[in-house]
C-alpha positions in Angstrom: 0.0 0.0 0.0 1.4 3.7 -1.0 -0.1 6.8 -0.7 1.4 8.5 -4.1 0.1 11.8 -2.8 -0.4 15.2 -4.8 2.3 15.5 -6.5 2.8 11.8 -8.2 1.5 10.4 -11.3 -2.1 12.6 -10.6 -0.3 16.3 -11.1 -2.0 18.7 -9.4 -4.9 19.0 -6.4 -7.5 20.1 -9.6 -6.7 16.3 -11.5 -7.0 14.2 -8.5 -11.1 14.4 -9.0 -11.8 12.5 -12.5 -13.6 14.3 -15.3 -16.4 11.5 -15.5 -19.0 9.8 -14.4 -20.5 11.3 -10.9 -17.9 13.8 -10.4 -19.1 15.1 -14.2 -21.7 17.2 -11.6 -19.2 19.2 -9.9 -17.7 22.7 -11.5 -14.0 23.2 -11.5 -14.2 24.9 -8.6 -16.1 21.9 -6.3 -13.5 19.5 -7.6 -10.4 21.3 -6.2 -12.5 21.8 -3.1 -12.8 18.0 -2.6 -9.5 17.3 -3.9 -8.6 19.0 -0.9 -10.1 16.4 1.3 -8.9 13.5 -1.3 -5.2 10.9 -0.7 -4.7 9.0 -3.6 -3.4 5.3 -2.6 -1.9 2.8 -4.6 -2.8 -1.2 -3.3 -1.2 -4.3 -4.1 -3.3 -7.7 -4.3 -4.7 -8.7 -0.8 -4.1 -5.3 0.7 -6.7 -4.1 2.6 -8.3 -0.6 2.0 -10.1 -0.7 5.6 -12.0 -3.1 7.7 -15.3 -4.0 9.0 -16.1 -1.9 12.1 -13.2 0.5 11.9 -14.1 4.7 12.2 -15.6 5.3 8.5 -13.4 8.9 8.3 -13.2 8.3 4.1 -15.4 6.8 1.1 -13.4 5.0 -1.0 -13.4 5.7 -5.1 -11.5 3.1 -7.3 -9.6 4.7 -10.3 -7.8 1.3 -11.4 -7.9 -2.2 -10.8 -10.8 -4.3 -8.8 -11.5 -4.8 -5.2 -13.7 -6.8 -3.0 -16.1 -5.6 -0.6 -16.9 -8.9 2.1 -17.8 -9.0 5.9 -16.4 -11.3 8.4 -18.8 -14.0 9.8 -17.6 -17.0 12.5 -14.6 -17.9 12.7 -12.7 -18.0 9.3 -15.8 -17.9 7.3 -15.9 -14.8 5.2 -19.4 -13.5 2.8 -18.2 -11.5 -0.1 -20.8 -9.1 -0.7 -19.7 -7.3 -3.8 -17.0 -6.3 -5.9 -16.1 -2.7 -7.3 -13.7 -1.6 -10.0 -12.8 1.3 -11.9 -15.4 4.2 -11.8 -17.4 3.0 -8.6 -17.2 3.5 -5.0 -16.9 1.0 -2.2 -19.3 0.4 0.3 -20.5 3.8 -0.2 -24.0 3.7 1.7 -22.6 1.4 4.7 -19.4 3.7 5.0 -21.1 7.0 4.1 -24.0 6.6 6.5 -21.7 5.1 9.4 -19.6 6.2 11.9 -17.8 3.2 11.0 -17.3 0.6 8.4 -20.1 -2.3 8.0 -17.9 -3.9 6.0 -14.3 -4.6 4.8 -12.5 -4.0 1.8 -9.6 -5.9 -0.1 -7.1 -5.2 -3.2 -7.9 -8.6 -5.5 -5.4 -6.7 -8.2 -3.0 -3.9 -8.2 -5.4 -0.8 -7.2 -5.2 2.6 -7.2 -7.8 4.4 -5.0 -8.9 7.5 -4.0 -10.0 7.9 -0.8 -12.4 11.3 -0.1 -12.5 12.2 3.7 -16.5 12.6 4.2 -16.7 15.5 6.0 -15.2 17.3 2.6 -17.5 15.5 0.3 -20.7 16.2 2.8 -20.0 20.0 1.9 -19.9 20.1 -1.6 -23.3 17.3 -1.1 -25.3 20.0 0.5 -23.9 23.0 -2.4 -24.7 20.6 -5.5 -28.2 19.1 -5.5 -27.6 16.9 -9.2 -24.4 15.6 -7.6 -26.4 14.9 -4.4 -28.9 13.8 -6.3 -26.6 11.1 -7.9 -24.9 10.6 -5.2 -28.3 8.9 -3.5 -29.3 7.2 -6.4 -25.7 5.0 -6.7 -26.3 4.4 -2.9 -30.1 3.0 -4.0 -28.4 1.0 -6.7 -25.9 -0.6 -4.3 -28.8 -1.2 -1.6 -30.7 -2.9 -4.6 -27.9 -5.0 -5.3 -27.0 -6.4 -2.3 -30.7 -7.5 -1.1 -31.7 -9.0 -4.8 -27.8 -11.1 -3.9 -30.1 -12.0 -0.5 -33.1 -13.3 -3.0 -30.4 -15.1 -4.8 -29.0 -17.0 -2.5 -32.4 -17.8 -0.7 -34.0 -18.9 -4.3 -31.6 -20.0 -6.2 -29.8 -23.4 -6.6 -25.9 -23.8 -7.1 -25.8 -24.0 -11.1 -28.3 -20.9 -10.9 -25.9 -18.8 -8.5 -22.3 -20.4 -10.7 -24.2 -19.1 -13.9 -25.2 -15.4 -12.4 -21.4 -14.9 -11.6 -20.4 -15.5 -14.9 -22.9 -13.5 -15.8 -21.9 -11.0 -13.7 -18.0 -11.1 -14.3 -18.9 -11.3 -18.4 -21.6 -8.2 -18.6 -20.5 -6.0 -15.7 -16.5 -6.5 -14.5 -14.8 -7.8 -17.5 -17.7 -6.8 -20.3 -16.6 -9.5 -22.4 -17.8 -13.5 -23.0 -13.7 -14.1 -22.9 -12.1 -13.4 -19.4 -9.3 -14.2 -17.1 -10.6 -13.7 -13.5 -8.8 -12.2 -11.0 -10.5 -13.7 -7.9 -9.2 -17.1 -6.2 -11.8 -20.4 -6.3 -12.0 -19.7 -2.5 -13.2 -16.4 -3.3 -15.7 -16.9 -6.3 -17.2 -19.3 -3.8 -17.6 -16.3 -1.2 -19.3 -14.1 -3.9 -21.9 -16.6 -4.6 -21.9 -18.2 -0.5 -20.7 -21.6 -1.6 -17.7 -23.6 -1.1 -14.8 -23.7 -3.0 -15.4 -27.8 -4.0 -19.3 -26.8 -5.0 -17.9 -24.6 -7.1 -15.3 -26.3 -8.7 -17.3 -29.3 -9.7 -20.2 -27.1 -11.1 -18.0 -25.0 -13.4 -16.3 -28.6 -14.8 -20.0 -29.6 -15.1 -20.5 -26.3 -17.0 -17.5 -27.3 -18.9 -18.4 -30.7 -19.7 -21.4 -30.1 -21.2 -19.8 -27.0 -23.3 -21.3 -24.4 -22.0 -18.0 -22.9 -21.1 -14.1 -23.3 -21.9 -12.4 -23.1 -18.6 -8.2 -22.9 -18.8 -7.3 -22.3 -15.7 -8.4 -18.8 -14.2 -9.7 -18.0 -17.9 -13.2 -18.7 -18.9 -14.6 -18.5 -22.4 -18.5 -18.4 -22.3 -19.7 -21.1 -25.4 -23.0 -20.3 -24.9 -24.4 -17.2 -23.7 -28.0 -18.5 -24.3 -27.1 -21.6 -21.7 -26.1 -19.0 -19.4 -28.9 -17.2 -19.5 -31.0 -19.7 -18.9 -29.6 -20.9 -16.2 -29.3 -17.6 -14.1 -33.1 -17.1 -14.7 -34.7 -20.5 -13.7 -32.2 -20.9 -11.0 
C-alpha cells in the first residue's frame, strides 16, 4: 500500500477528481474543493483498504484495478458481498451513512484508490443538488444490489448462482464472454456463498457439457443462451 500523494502520477490538487462519471456534476471549482479532502493510494493484491467496524473517516473511489467488498462472519468464514472496479465506490452507503465501516474491503489486483474524507464531500453534497442527487441514487443501486444477492442466495440453486457470476463477471467486470478472473476459487465461492469444492465441480460440469471453456483462471463463455437460462430458472 502507497499513498502517491499530490504531487505523483495525478499532477495537481485540480486532477485528483476525474472528469467523468458522478464527479461530471461538480464545476471546477467543487472538484479542487474535494480534492482538498482526497489521498490518492496505490494497493497491491490482498491489501486491505479498511475493515469491517473501523471509524468510516473516508469513502473509497476506485480509479484502477478491482477490489472486494466482504464481511467477516464465525470464525474463518468470510461473505463477499460485492466487488467494485474502476469508476465506482466501495461500500458507499454502509461507509457513508456510518460512523464506521459495516464492511471490509480488499485489493484482489494492483489498485489505485482514491480515498475522499466525508466530511469534505458532505460540503460540496449539501452545495450541488444533481451531484447529491446522484450521489443517492448510486447508494439506492448498491442497496438494490445487495438484497436481490439476499433473493439469490435464498431462491436460487448452485448451477443458478455459478451461472449469475459468470454473468456478472462477463456483462459487468470484465464486459466480455472471454475473461481471465482475477479472484481465487475460494473467493468466487464467497461471492456466490458456496464452497470452493461446490464450485469447482459445477463449473467442470459447466465445462463438460460445453457451456463454457475453462483454462485455468480463464473462462470462455460457449454459450451465452445456456447461461442465461440458467441464471433465470435458478
Amino acid at each position: 500500500m502507497k499513498n502517491f500523494g499530490l504531487d505523483q502520477e495525478y499532477g495537481n490538487t485540480q486532477n485528483l477528481i476525474p472528469d467523468s462519471g458522478i464527479f461530471n456534476y461538480l464545476t471546477p471549482e467543487e472538484k479542487m474543493r474535494l480534492s482538498s479532502g482526497v489521498t490518492a493510494m496505490k494497493f497491491e493484491r490482498q491489501d486491505i483498504l479498511f475493515k469491517q467496524n473501523m471509524p468510516s473517516d473516508h469513502v473509497v473511489y476506485i480509479i484502477k484495478g478491482l477490489i472486494k467488498v466482504y464481511s467477516g462472519g464465525r470464525g474463518d468464514r468470510v461473505v463477499c458481498i460485492r466487488l467494485a472496479g474502476p469508476g465506482s465506490f466501495a461500500a458507499l452507503a454502509s461507509s457513508y451513512s456510518s460512523n464506521v465501516y459495516q464492511n471490509s474491503a480488499a485489493a484482489i489486483e494492483g489498485t489505485e484508490a482514491l480515498m475522499i474524507r466525508k466530511e469534505k464531500l458532505k460540503e460540496i453534497l449539501k452545495e450541488n443538488g444533481a451531484f447529491s442527487n446522484a450521489m443517492i441514487s448510486l447508494m439506492g443501486k448498491e442497496i438494490l444490489d445487495i438484497s436481490d444477492k439476499l433473493v439469490t442466495f435464498s431462491m436460487k440453486q448452485l448451477p443458478g448462482r455459478v451461472a449469475d457470476l459468470i454473468r456478472y463477471f462477463s456483462e459487468e467486470v470484465y464486459k466480455s464472454s472471454s475473461f481471465t478472473v482475477s479472484l481465487t476459487r475460494q473467493e468466487m465461492a464467497e461471492l456466490i456463498g458456496t464452497t470452493k469444492e461446490s464450485l469447482i465441480r459445477t463449473l467442470n460440469e459447466f465445462k463438460n457439457d460445453k457451456i463454457i471453456e475453462l483454462d485455468g483462471k480463464s473462462i470462455n463463455i460457449l454459450s451465452g443462451k445456456l447461461i442465461k437460462v440458467l441464471s433465470e430458472i435458478g
